[in-house]
C-alpha positions in Angstrom: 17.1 -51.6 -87.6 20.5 -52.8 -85.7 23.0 -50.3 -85.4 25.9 -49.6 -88.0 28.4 -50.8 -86.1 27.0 -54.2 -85.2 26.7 -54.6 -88.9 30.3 -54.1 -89.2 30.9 -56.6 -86.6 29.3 -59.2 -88.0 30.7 -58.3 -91.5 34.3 -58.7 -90.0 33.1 -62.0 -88.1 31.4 -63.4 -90.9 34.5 -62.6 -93.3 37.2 -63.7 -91.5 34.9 -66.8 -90.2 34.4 -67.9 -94.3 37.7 -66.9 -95.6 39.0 -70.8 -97.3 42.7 -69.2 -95.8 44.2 -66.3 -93.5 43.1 -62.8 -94.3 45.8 -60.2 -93.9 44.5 -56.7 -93.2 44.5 -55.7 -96.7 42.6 -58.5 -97.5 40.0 -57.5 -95.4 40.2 -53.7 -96.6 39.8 -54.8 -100.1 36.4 -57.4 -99.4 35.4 -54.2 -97.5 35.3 -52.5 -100.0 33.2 -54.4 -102.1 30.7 -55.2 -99.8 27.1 -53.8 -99.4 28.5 -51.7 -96.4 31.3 -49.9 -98.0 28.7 -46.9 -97.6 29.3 -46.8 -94.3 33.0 -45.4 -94.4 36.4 -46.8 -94.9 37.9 -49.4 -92.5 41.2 -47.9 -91.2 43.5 -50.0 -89.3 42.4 -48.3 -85.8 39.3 -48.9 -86.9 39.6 -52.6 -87.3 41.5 -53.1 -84.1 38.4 -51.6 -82.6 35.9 -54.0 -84.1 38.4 -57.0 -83.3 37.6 -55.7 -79.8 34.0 -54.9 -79.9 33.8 -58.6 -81.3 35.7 -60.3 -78.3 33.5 -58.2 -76.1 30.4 -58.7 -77.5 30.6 -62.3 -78.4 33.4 -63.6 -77.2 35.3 -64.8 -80.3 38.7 -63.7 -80.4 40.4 -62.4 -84.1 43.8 -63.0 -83.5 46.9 -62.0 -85.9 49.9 -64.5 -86.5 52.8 -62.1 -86.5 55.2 -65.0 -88.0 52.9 -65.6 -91.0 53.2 -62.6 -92.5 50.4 -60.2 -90.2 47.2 -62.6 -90.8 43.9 -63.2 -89.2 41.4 -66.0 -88.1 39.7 -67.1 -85.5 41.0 -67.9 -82.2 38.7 -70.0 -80.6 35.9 -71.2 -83.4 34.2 -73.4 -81.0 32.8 -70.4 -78.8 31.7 -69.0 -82.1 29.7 -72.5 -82.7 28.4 -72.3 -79.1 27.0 -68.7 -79.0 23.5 -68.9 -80.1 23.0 -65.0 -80.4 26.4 -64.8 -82.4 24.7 -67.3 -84.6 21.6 -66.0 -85.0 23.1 -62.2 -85.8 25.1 -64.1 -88.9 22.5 -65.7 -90.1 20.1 -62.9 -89.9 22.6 -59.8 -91.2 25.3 -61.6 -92.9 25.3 -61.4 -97.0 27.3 -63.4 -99.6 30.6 -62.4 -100.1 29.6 -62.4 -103.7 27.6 -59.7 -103.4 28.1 -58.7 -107.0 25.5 -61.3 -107.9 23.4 -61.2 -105.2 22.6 -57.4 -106.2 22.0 -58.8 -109.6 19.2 -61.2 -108.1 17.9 -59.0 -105.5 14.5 -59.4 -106.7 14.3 -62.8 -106.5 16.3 -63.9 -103.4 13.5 -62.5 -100.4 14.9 -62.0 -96.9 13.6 -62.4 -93.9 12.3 -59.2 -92.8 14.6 -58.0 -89.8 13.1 -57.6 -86.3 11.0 -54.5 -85.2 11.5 -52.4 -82.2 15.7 -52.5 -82.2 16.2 -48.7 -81.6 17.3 -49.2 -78.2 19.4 -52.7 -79.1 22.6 -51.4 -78.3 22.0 -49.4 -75.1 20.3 -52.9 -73.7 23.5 -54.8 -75.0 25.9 -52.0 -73.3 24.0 -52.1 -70.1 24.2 -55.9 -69.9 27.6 -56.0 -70.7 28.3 -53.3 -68.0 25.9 -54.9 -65.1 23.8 -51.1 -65.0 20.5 -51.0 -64.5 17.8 -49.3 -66.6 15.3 -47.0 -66.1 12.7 -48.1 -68.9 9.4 -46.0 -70.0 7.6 -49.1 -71.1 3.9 -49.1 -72.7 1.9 -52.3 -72.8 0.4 -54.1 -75.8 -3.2 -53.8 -73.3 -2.7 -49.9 -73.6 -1.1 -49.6 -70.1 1.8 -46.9 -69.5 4.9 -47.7 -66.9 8.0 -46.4 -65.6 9.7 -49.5 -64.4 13.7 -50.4 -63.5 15.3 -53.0 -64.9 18.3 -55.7 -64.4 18.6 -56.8 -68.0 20.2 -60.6 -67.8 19.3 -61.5 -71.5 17.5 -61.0 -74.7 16.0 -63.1 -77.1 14.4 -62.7 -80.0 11.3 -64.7 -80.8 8.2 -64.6 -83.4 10.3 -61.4 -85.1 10.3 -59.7 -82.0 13.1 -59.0 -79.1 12.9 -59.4 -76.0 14.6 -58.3 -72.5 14.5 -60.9 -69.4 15.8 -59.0 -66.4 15.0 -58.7 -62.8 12.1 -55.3 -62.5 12.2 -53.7 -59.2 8.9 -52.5 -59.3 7.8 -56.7 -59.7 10.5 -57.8 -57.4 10.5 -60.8 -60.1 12.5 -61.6 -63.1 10.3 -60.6 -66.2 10.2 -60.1 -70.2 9.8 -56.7 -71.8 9.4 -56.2 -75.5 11.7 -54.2 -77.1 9.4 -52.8 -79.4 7.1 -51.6 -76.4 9.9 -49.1 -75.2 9.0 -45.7 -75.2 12.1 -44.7 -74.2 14.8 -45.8 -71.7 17.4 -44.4 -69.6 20.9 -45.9 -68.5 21.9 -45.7 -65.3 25.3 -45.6 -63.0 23.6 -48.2 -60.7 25.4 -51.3 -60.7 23.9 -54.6 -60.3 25.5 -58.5 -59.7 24.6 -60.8 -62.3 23.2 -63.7 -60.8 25.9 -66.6 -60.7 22.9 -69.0 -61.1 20.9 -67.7 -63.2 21.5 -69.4 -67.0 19.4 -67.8 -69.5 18.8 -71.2 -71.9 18.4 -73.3 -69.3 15.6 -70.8 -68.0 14.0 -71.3 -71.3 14.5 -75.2 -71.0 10.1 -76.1 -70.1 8.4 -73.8 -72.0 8.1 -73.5 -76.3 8.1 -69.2 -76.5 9.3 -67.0 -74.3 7.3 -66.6 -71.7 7.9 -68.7 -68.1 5.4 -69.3 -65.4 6.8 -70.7 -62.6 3.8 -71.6 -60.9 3.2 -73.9 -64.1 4.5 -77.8 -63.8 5.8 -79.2 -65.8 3.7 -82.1 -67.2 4.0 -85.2 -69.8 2.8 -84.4 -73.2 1.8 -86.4 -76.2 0.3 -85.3 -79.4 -0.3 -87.5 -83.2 0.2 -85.8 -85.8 -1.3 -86.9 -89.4 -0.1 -85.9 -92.9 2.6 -83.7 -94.2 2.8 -82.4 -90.4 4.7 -85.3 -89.5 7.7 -84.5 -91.5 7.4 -81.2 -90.7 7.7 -81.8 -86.7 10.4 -84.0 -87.5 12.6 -81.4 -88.9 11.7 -78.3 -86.7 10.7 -80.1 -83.3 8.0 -78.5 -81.6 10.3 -78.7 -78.1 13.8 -79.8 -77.2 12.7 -82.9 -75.5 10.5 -83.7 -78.1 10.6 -87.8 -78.8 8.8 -90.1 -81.6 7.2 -93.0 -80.2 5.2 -94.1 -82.1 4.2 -94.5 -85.8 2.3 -95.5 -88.7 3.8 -94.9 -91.9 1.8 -92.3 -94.2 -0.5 -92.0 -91.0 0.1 -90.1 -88.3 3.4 -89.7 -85.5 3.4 -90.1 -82.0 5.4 -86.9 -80.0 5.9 -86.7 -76.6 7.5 -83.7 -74.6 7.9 -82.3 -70.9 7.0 -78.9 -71.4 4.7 -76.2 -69.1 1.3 -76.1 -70.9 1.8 -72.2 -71.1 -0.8 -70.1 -73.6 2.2 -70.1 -76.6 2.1 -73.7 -76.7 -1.6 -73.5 -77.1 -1.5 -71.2 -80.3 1.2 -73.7 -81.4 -1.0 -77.0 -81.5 -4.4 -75.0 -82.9 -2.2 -72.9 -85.3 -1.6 -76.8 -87.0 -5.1 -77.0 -86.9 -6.5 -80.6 -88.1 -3.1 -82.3 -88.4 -3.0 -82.5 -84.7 -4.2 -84.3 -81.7 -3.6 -84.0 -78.3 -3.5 -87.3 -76.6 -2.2 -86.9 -72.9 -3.0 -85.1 -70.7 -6.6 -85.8 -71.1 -7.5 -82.1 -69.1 -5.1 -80.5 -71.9 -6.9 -82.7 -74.7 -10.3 -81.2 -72.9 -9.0 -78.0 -72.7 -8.1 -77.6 -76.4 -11.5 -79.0 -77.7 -13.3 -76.2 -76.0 -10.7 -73.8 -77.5 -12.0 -75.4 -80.8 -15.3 -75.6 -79.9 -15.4 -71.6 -79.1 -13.7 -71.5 -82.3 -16.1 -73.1 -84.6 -19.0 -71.5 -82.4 -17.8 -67.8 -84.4 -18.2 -69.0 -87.1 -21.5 -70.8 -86.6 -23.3 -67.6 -85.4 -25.4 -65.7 -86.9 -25.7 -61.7 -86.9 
């Protein structure tokens, strides 16, 4: 589960973001009060002063007060709010209606999401990235494998339900992902490190669908048809950033092409849509995922 105080961060963040008009602190005591974390405790004035902070830190959004209006509070800056993919995934994810009188009421019938696994060590990776220390990780493999490694963490991301760390390990002298929920247990350090002025986490995601980057991979043209309901569906959620419709026959299929690494996630992607997909180009990558198929329907087909 993510810690206490992150919920109340994104509480404060999502209240004051929402509010139709300027909260003054009382304002904000009083929704407090009525909201699904009241349990946690009160919110004193020191106490909101140091989520205002922990919010500015942690996202970079700043709560600022207008003195001259009478003590009130929004939102500095809203367009680094709207930029910051990770503050926008934590709202989405944790955030509740401020109605929540009614949403208790329907509880039953309004099904979340269920939250991420492996977060008990969330906020000591957050801290460490913030402060540029390394880690000392105790990490166990899904294959059964057992290491103590050291880690740079640069970013996380979570993907599939799951978080991840991408971070420079010493032990791999590469940069690497570890999954969260694979810790064992982890150790902060007091050994700084420099956060690579190059290094943008998105755009190190920019060739690949999942999270996992080969560099040795190319990156290659792509094109796929898709047939049926599939069509609308890859319209809405694209399979890739680059992803571009050329060509179409309506009720038919839809033409998609990408530049994208062929890496193993975008396999399980195309055979997870099973018969409402084709790959077209490359013709190696069409070869490669009729034997996947083929080995497939061989399972079935034998006999005990």
């Amino acid at each position: 589960m993510i810690s206490k105080t992150y919920l109340r961060y994104i509480w404060l963040l999502d209240t004051v973001k929402r509010s139709k008009y300027p909260l003054t602190f009382e304002d904000i005591a009083k929704r407090w009060e009525g909201s699904p974390y009241a349990y946690m405790g009160g919110l004193p004035i020191r106490t909101f002063h140091e989520h205002r902070k922990g919010i500015e830190e942690m996202f970079g959004v700043i709560i600022e007060c207008d003195k001259s209006k009478g003590y009130i509070y929004y939102i500095k800056n809203p367009e680094v709010l709207i930029q910051n993919p990770y503050a926008q995934l934590l709202l989405r994810k944790y955030s509740v209606p401020q109605d929540f009188t009614t949403f208790n009421m329907m509880r039953d019938r309004i099904l979340l999401e269920e939250i991420p696994h492996g977060t008990g060590y969330f906020d000591s990776v957050v801290e460490s990235m913030r402060t540029n220390t390394e880690l000392i990780i105790d990490y166990q493999r899904y294959e059964g494998q057992r290491e103590t490694l050291m880690m740079q963490p640069y970013s996380m991301k979570v993907y599939n339900r799951r978080w991840y760390v991408l971070g420079y390990i010493k032990e791999k002298e590469s940069i690497r992902h570890l999954a969260l929920e694979r810790f064992l247990d982890l150790h902060t350090t007091t050994n700084k490190f420099e956060f690579p002025k190059d290094f943008i986490p998105r755009k190190y995601y920019d060739n690949v669908v999942g999270i996992y980057v080969n560099e040795d991979l190319p990156v290659v043209n792509l094109k796929i048809r898709v047939y049926g309901v599939q069509m609308e569906y890859m319209r809405m959620l694209p399979l890739h950033k680059s992803q571009s419709e050329v060509k179409s026959r309506y009720g038919e299929f839809a033409e998609f092409t990408y530049r994208v690494c062929l890496t193993p996630e975008l396999k399980s992607k195309i055979l997870a849509m099973g018969p409402n997909v084709e790959v077209l180009e490359p013709l190696e990558y069409r070869e490669e995922i009729m034997s996947q198929i083929s080995a497939s329907l061989d399972r079935y087909m034998k006999k005990e």
